[in-house]
C-alpha positions in Angstrom: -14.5 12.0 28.1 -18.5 11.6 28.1 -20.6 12.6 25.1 -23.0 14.6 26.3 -25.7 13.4 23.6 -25.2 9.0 25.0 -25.0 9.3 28.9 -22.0 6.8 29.5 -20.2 6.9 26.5 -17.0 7.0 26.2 -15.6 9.1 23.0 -12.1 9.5 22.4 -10.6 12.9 21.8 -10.2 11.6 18.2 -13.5 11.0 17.8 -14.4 14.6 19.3 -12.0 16.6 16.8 -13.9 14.9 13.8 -11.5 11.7 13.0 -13.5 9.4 10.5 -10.8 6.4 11.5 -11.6 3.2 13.0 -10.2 0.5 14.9 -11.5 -2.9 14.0 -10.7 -6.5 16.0 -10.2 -8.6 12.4 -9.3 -12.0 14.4 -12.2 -12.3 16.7 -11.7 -12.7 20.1 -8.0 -13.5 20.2 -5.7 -11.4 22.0 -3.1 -8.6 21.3 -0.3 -10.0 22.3 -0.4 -13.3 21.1 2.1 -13.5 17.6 -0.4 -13.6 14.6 -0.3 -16.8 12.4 1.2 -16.6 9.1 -2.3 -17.0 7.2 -3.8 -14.1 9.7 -0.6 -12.0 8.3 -1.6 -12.9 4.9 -4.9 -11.4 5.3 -4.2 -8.2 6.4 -4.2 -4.6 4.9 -2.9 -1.4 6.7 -3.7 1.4 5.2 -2.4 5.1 6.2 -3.4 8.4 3.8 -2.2 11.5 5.1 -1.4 14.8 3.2 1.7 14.4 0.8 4.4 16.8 2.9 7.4 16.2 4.3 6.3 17.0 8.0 4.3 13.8 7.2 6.8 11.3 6.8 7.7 10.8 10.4 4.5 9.3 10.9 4.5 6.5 7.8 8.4 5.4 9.3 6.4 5.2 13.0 4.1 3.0 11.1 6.2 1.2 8.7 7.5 0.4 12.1 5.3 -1.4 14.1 4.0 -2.9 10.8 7.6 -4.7 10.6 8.1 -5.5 13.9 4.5 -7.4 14.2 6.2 -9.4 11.0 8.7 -10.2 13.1 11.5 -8.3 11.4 15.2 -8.5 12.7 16.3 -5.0 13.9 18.1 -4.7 11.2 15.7 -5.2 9.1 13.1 -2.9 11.1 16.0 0.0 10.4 16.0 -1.0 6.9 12.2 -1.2 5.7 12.4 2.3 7.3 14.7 3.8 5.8 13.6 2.3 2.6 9.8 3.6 3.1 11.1 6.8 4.5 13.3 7.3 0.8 10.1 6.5 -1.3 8.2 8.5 0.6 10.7 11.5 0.5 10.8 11.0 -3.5 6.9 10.9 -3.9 6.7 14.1 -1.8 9.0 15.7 -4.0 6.3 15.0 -7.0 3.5 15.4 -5.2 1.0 18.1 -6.1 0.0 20.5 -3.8 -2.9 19.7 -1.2 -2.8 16.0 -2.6 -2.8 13.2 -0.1 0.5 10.4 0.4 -1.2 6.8 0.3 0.6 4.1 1.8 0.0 0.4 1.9 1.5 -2.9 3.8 0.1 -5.9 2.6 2.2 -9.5 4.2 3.2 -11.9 0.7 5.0 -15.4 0.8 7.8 -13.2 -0.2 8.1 -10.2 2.4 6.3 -7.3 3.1 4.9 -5.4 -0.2 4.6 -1.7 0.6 2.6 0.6 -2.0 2.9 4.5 -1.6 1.4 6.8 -4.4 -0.1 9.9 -4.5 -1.1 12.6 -7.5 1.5 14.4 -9.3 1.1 17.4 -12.1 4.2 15.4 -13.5 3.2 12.1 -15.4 6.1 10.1 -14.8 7.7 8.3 -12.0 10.5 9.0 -10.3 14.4 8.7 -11.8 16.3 5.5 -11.3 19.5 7.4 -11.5 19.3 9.0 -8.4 21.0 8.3 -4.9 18.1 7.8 -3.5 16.3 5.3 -6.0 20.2 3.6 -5.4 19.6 3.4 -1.1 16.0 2.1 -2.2 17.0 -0.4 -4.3 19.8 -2.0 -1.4 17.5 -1.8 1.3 15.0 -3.8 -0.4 14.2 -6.6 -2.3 12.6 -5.5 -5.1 11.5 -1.8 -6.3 9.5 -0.8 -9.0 7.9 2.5 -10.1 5.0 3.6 -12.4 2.5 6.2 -13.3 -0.8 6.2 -14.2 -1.8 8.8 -16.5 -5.2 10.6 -15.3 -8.2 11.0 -18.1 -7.7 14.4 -19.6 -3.3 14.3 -19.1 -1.0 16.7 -17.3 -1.1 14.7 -13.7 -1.8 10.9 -13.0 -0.6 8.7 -10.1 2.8 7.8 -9.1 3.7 4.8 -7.5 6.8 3.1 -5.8 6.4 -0.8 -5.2 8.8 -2.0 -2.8 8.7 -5.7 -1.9 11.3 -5.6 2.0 12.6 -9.0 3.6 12.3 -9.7 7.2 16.3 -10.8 7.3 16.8 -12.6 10.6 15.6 -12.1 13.9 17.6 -10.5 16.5 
């Protein structure tokens, strides 16, 4: 497509419906498919908000997949960081107020992959560690943790699930 306002220029149908994302080359000049280094890795935030509903979720497992597989994740592994995400995901939904937004973020440590996924609840606390599901998180990944900040003013704050997942072995 051509916006008619720059002659030549190329928008995307993204850009046309009133997306504010954008893409960004952070290691200059090098190419896609080359494997990134383990200090590029290191470096790297992705970042997906999107609005806290279960519809949603699909598209954080799509992510939380390529994210895994650029680590170079063994396909077990990929299976497992999403179902892992998918579970904290499904649980923060669950406490989510309405219209809020889910924020998800994959951050490459020394020790694995360090997912963060919060969004605003009217219910200050985080979720139960006596459930099924906080028991498939905690197998599926190194290490989980929970918490909630309280907002100013009480009755909602932000609830997070930490989850630190292991790239296993290579298949």
């Amino acid at each position: 497509m051509t916006d008619p306002e720059i002659p030549g220029h190329e928008v995307s149908s993204f850009a046309r419906m009133g997306s504010t994302s954008r893409m960004e080359e952070t290691r200059g000049g090098s190419s896609h498919s080359a494997k990134p280094t383990l200090e590029e890795l290191l470096e790297e935030l992705v970042e997906l908000r999107l609005p806290a509903m279960a519809e949603q979720i699909p598209l954080v497992r799509m992510l939380t997949h390529g994210v895994v597989s650029r680590a170079d994740f063994g396909l077990d592994a990929i299976a497992d960081a999403k179902m892992a995400v998918d579970e904290a995901c499904a649980q923060l939904v669950q406490l989510a107020e309405l219209g809020t937004q889910l924020h998800c973020r994959f951050r490459q440590g020394p020790d694995g992959l360090h997912v963060t996924i919060s969004t605003r609840s009217t219910d200050p606390r985080p979720p139960s560690d006596r459930t099924f599901g906080w028991h498939v998180l905690t197998t599926l990944s190194q290490s989980v943790t929970a918490h909630c900040d309280v907002l100013p003013g009480g009755g909602a704050g932000i609830v997070t699930i930490e989850l630190v997942l292991n790239p296993g072995t290579s298949a």
